[in-house]
SETILUM-577367 format. One record per atom (N, C-alpha, C): residue number from 0; residue in one letter; atom name; x negated, z negated, y negated. Coordinates in nm, 4 decimals, padded with zeros to 6 digits. Atoms other than C-alpha are relative to their C-alpha. Layout:
! SETILUM-577367
NODE    nr   rest   atom          x          z          y
NODE   NUM      a     CA          X          Z          Y
...
//
This chain:
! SETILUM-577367
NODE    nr   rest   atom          x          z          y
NODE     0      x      N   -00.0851    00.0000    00.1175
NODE     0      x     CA    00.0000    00.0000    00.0000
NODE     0      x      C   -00.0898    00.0000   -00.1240
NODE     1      x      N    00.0783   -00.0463    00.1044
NODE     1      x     CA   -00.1202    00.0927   -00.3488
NODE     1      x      C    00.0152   -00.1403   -00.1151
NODE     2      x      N   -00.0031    00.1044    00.0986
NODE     2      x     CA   -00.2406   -00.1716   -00.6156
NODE     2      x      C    00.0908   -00.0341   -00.0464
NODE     3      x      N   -00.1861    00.0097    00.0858
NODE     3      x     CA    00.0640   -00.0636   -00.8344
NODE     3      x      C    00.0658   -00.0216    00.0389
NODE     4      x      N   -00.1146    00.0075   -00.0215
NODE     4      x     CA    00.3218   -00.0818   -00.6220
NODE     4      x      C   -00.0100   -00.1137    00.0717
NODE     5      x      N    00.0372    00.0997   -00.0105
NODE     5      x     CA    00.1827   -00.4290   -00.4962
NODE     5      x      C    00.0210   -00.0874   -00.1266
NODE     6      x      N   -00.0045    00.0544    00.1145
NODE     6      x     CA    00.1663   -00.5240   -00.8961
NODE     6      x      C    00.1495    00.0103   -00.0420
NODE     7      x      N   -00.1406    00.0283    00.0887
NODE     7      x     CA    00.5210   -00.3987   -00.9560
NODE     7      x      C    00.0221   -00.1214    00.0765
NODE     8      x      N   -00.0621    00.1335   -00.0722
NODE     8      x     CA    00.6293   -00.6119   -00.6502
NODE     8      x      C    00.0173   -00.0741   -00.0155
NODE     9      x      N    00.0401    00.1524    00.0335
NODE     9      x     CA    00.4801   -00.9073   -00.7562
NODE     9      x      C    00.0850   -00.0374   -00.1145
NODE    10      x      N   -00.0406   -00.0270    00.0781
NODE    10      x     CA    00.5922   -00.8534   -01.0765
NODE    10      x      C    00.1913   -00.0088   -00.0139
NODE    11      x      N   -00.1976    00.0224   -00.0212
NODE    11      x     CA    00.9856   -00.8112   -00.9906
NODE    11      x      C    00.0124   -00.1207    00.0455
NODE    12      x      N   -00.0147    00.1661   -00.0448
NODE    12      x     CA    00.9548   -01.1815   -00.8087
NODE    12      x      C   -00.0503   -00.0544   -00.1101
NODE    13      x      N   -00.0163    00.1084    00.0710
NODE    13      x     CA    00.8171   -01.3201   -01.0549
NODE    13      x      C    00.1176    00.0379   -00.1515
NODE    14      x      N   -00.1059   -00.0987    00.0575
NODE    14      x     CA    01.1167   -01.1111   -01.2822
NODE    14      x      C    00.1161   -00.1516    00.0217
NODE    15      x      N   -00.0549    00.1192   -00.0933
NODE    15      x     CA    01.3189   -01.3309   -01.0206
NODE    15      x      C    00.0339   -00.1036   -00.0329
NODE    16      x      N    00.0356    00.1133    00.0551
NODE    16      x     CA    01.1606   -01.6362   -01.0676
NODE    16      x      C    00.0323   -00.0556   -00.1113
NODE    17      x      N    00.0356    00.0171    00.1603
NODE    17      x     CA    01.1403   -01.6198   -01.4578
NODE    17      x      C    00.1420   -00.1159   -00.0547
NODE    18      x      N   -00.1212    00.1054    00.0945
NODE    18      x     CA    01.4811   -01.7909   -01.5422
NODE    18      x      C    00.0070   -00.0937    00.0389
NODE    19      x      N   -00.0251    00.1473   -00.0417
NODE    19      x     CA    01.4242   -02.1107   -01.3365
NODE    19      x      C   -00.1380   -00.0783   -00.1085
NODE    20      x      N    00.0646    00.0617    00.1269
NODE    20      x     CA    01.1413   -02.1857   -01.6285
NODE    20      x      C   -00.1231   -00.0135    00.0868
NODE    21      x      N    00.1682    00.0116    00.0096
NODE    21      x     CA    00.7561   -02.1848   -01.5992
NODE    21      x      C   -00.0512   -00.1215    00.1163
NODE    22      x      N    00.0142    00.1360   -00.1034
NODE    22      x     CA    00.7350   -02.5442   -01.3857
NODE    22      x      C    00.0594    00.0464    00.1380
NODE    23      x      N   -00.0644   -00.0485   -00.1269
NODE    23      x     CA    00.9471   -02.3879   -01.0911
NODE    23      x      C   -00.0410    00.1828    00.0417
NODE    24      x      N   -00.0040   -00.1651   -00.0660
NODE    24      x     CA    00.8731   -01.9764   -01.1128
NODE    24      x      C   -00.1423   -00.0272    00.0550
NODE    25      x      N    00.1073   -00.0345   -00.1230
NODE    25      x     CA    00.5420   -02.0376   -01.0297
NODE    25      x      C   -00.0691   -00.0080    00.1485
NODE    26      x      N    00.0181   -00.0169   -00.1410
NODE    26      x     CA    00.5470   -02.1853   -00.7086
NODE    26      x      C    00.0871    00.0233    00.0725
NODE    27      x      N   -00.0605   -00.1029   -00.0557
NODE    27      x     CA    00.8319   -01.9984   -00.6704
NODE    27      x      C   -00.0373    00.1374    00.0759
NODE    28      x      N    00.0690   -00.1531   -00.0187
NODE    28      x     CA    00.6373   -01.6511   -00.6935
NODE    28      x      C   -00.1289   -00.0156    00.1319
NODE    29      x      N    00.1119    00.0085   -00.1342
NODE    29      x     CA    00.3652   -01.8436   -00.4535
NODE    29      x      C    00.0303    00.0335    00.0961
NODE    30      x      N   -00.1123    00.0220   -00.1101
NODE    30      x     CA    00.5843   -01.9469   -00.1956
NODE    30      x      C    00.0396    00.1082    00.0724
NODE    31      x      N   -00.0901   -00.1932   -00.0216
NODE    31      x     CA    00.7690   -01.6045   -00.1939
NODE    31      x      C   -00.1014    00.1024    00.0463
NODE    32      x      N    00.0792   -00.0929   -00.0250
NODE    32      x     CA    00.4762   -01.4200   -00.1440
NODE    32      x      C   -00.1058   -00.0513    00.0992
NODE    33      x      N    00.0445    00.0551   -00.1230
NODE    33      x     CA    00.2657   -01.6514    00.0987
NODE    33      x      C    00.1222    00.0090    00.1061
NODE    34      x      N   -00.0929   -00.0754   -00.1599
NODE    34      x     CA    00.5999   -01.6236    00.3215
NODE    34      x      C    00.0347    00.0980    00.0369
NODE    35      x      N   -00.0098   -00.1204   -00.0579
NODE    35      x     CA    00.6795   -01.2946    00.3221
NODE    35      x      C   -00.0606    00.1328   -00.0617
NODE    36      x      N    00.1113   -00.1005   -00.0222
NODE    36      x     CA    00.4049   -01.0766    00.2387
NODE    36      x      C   -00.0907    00.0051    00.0902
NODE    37      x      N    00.1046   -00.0469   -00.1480
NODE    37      x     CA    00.1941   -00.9148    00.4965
NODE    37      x      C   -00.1286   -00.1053   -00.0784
NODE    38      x      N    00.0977    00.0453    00.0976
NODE    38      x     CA   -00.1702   -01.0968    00.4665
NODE    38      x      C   -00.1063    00.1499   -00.0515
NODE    39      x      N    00.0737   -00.0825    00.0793
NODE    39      x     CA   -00.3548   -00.7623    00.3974
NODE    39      x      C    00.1066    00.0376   -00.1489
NODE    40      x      N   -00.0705   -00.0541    00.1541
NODE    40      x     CA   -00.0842   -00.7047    00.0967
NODE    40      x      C   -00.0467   -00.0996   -00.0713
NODE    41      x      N    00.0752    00.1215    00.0838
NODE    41      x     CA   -00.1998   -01.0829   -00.0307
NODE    41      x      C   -00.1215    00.0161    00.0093
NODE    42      x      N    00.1602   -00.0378    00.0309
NODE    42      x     CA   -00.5726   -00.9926    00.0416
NODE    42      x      C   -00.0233    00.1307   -00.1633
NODE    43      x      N   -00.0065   -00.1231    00.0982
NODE    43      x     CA   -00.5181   -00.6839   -00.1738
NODE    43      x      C    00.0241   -00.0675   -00.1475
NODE    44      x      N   -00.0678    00.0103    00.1484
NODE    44      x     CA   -00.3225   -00.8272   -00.4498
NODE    44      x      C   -00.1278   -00.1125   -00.0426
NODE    45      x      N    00.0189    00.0440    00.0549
NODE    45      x     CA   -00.5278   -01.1163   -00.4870
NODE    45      x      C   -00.1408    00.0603   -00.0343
NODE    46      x      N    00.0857   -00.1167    00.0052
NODE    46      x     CA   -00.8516   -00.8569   -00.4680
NODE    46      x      C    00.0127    00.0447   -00.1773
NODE    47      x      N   -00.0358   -00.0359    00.1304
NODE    47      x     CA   -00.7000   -00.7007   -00.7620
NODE    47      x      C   -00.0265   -00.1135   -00.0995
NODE    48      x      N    00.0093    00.1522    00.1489
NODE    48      x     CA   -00.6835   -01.0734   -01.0043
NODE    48      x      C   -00.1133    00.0030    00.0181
NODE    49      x      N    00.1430    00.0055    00.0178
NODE    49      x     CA   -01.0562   -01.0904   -00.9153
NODE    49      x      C   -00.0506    00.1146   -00.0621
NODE    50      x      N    00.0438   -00.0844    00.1127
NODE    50      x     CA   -01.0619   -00.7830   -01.0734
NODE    50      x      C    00.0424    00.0353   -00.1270
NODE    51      x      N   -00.0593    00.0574    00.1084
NODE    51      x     CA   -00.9223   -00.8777   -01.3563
NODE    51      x      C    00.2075    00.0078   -00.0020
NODE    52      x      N   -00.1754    00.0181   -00.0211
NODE    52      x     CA   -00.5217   -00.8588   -01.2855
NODE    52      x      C    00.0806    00.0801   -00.0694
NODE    53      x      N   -00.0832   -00.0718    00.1597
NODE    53      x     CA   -00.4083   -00.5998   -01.5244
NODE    53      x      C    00.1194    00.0510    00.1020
NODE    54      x      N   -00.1290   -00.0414   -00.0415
NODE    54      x     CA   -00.0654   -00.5210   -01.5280
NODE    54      x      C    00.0869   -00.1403    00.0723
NODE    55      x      N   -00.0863    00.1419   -00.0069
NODE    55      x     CA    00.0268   -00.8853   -01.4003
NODE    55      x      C    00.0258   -00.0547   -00.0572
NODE    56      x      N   -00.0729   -00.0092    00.1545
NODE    56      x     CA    00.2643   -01.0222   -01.6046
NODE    56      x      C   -00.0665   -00.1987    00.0367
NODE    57      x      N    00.1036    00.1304    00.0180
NODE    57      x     CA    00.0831   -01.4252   -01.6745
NODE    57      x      C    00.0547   -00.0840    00.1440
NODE    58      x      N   -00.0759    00.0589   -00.0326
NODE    58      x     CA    00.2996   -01.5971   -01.4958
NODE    58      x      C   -00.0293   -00.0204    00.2040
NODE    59      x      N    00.0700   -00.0218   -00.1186
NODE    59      x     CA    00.2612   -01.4211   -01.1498
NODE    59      x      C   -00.1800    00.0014    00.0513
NODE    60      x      N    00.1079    00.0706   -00.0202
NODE    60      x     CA   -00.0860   -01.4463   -01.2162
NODE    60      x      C   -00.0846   -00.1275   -00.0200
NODE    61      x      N   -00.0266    00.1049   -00.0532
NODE    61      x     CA   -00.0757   -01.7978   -01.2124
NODE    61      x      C    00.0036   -00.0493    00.1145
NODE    62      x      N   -00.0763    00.0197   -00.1591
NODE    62      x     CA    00.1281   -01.8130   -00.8843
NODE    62      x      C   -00.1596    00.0593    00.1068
NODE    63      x      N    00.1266   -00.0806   -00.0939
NODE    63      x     CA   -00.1589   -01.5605   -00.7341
NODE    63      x      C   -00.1336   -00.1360   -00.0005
NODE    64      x      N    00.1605    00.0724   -00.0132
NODE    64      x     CA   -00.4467   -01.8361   -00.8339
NODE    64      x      C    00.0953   -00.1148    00.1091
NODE    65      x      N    00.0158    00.1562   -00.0505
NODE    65      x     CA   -00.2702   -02.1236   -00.7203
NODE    65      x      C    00.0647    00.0633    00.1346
NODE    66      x      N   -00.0369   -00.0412   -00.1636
NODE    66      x     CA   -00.1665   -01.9133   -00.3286
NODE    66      x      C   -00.1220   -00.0066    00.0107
NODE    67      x      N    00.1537    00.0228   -00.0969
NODE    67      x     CA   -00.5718   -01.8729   -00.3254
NODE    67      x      C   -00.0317   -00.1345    00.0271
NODE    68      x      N    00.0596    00.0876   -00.0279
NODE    68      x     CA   -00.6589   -02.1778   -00.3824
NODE    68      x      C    00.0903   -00.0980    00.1205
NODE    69      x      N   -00.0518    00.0576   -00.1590
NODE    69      x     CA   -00.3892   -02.2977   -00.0808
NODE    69      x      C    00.0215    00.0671    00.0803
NODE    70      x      N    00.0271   -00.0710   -00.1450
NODE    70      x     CA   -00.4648   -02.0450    00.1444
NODE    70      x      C   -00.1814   -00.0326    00.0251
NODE    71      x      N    00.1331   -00.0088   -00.0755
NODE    71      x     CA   -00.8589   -02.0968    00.1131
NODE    71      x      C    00.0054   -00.1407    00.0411
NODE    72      x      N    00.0190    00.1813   -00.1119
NODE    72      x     CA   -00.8250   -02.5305    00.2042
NODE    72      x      C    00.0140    00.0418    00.1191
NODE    73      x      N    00.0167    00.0105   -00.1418
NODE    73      x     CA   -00.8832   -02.6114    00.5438
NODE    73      x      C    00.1406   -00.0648    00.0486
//
């Protein structure tokens, strides 16, 4: 699957998300995307934020740091 259409994705959940307010969309958009995204689509996407995240709207890239940092703990 292609960056973009990984970035809209993300992007429409956190769309989703957005009206339960900033304290809840983001580990909304985590959540949502650690359960049902493939893990090469989450390798990819988060691939992309290490390369700088463009086109992610803040919010989801947020959600994206804080799925790495609880997918890399033991």
């Amino acid at each position: 699957m292609s960056p973009d259409r990984l970035i809209y994705m993300a992007n429409q959940i956190g769309k989703f998300f957005q009206s339960q307010g900033h304290d809840k969309a983001v580990p909304g958009i985590a959540e949502h995307i650690r359960k049902f995204w493939d893990p090469r689509m989450r390798t990819k996407i988060l691939a992309h934020l290490d390369a700088g995240g463009t086109g992610l709207d803040p919010e989801v890239r947020e959600a994206l740091a804080t799925l790495r940092s609880v997918e890399t703990q033991p």
